[in-house]
C-alpha positions as CSV (number, residue, x, y, z in Angstrom):
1,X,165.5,7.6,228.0
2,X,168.8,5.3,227.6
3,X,172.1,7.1,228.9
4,X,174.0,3.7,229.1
5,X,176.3,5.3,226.2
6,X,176.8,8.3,228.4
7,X,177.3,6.2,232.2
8,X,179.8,3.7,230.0
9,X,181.9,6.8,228.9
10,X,182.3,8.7,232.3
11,X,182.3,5.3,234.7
12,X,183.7,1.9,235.2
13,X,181.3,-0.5,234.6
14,X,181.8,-2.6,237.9
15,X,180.6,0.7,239.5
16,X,177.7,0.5,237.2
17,X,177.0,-2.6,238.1
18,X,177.2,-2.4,242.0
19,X,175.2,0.9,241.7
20,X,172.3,-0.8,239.6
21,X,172.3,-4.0,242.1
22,X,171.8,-1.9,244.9
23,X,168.7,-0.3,243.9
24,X,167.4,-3.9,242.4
25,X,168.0,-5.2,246.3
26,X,167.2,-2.1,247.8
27,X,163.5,-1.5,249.4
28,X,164.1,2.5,248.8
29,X,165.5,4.3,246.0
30,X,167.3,7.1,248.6
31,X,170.5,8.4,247.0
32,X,171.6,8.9,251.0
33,X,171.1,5.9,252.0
34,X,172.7,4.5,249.3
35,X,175.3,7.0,249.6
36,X,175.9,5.3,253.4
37,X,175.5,1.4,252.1
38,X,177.4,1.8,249.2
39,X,180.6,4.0,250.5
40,X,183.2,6.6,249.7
41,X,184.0,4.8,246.3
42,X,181.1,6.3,244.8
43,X,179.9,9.5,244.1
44,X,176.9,10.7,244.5
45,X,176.8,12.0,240.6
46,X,177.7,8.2,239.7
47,X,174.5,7.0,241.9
48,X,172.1,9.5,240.7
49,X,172.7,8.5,237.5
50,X,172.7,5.4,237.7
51,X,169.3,5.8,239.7
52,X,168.0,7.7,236.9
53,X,168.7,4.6,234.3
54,X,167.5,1.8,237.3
55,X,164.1,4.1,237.4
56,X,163.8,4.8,233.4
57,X,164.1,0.5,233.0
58,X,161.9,-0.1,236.0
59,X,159.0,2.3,234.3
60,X,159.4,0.5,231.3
């Protein structure tokens, strides 16, 4: 499933970017913990999608 078209509408990109990085680094794919590395910048809407597009890439 590719929602890049719909995450480049509602977000800024270097968010995207930050969010995707994390979860390429990251040994666990916990939206609360990256909710605590990541900070109040992001939302948790903004990591769980981008979570969703880091797992649909990663399966593929």
């Amino acid at each position: 499933m590719n929602i890049d078209y719909f995450l480049t509408e509602i977000m800024d990109e270097d968010h995207l970017l930050d969010i995707y990085d994390y979860f390429k680094k990251s040994e666990t794919d916990s939206v609360e913990k990256a909710l605590d590395e990541l900070g109040p910048d992001f939302s948790e809407d903004e990591i769980r999608l981008v979570r969703i597009k880091f797992i649909s890439e990663m399966a593929n």
